[in-house]
C-alpha positions as CSV (number, residue, x, y, z in Angstrom):
1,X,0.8,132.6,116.5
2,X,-0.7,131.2,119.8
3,X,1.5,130.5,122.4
4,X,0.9,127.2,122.6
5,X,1.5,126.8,118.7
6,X,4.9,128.4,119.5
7,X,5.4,125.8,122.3
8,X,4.2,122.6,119.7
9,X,6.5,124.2,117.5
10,X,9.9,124.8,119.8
11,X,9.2,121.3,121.4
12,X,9.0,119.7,118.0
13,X,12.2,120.9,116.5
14,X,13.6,120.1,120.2
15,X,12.5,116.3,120.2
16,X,13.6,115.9,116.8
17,X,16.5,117.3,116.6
18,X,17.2,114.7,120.5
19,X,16.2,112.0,118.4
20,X,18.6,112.6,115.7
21,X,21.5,113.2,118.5
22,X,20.8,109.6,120.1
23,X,20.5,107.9,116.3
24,X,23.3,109.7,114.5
25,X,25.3,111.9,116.7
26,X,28.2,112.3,114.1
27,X,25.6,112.9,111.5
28,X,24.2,116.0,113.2
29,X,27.5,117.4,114.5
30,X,29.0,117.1,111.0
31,X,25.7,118.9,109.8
32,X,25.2,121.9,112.1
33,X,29.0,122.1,113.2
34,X,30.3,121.0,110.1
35,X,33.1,118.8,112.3
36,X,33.8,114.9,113.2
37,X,32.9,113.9,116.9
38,X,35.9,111.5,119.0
39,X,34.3,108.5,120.8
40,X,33.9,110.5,124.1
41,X,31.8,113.4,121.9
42,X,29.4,110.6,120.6
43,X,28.8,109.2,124.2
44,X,28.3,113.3,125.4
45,X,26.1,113.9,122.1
46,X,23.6,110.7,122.8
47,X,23.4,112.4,126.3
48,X,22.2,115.5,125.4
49,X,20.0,113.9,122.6
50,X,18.3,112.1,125.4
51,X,17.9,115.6,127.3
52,X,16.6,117.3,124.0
53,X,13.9,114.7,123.6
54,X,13.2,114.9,127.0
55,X,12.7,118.8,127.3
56,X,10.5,118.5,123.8
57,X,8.2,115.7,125.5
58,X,8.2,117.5,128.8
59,X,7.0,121.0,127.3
60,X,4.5,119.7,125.1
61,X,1.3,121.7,126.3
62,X,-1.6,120.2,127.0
63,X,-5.1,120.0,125.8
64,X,-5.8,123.8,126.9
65,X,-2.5,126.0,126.7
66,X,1.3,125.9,127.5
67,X,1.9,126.4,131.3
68,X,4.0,129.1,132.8
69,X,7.0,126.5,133.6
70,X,7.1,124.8,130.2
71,X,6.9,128.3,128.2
72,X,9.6,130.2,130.3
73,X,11.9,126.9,130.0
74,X,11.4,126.6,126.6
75,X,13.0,130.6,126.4
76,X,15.4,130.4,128.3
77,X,16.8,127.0,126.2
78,X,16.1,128.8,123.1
79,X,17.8,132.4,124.1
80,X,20.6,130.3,125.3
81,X,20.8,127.9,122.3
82,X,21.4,131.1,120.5
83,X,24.0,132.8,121.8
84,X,25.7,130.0,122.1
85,X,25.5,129.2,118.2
86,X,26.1,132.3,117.4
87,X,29.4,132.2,119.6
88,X,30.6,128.8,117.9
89,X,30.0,130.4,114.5
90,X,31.5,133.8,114.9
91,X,34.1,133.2,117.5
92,X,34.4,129.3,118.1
93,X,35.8,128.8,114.4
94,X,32.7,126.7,113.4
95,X,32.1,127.1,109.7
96,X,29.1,125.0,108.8
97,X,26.5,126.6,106.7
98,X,23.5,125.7,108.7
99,X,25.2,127.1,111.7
100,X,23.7,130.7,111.4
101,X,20.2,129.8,110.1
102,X,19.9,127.3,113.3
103,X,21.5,129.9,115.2
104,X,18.3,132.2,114.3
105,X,15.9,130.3,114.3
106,X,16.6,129.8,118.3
107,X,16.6,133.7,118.2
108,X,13.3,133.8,116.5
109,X,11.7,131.5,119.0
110,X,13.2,132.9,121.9
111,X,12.1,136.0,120.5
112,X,8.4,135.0,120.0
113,X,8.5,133.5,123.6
114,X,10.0,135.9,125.3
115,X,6.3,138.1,126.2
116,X,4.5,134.8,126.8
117,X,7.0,133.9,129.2
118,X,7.1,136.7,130.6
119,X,3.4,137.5,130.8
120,X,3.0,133.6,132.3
121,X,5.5,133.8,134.9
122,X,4.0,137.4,136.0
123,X,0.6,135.7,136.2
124,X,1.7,132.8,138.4
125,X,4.1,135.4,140.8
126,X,1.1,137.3,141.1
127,X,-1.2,134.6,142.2
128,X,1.1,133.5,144.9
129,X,-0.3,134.5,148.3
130,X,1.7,136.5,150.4
């Protein structure tokens, strides 16, 4: 898979998964966390649906490839995304059944950008002049 594939991909799930925070925040936290939000969660979950949908939109790659910004953030959400699922599930007392499979699917992507981020931020640190 191209990187910019993986990019399309990540951002996708990212947008859509923002878009589903602002319509139905309780929804979504009752799905992945399998747990009810308090008014003050539902105000903090539209938030960061707004943020999600942004960072999807944001890191869509353009007509030729992913850039070295877009790829490297998109990691660096993902990597986090995932330990921080996996934390809620094994430590945090979550218990929803979707909780590990979304927990690994950030792995896998974080996992499958972690050399074109890498490779892309290299490229652009050794293209700076010194």
């Amino acid at each position: 898979m191209t990187t910019k594939a993986l990019v399309m991909v990540s951002s996708t799930i990212e947008a859509a998964t923002g878009l589903a925070l602002i319509i139905d925040p309780e929804l979504v936290a009752r799905i992945l966390l399998g747990t009810d939000l308090l008014g003050g969660g539902i105000a903090v979950s539209r938030v960061a649906g707004a943020a999600l949908l942004a960072l999807g939109l944001a890191c869509w790659p353009g007509k030729d490839d992913a850039t070295a910004q877009t790829t490297c953030a998109l990691f660096i959400y993902n990597f986090l995304a995932a330990i921080y699922l996996g934390y809620l599930r094994a430590g945090g007392g979550f218990v929803s059944y979707l909780l590990w499979p979304v927990c690994a699917l950030h792995a896998l992507l974080a996992l499958l950008l972690a050399r074109p981020a890498y490779a892309k931020f290299s490229a652009v640190r050794a293209a700076r002049p010194r």
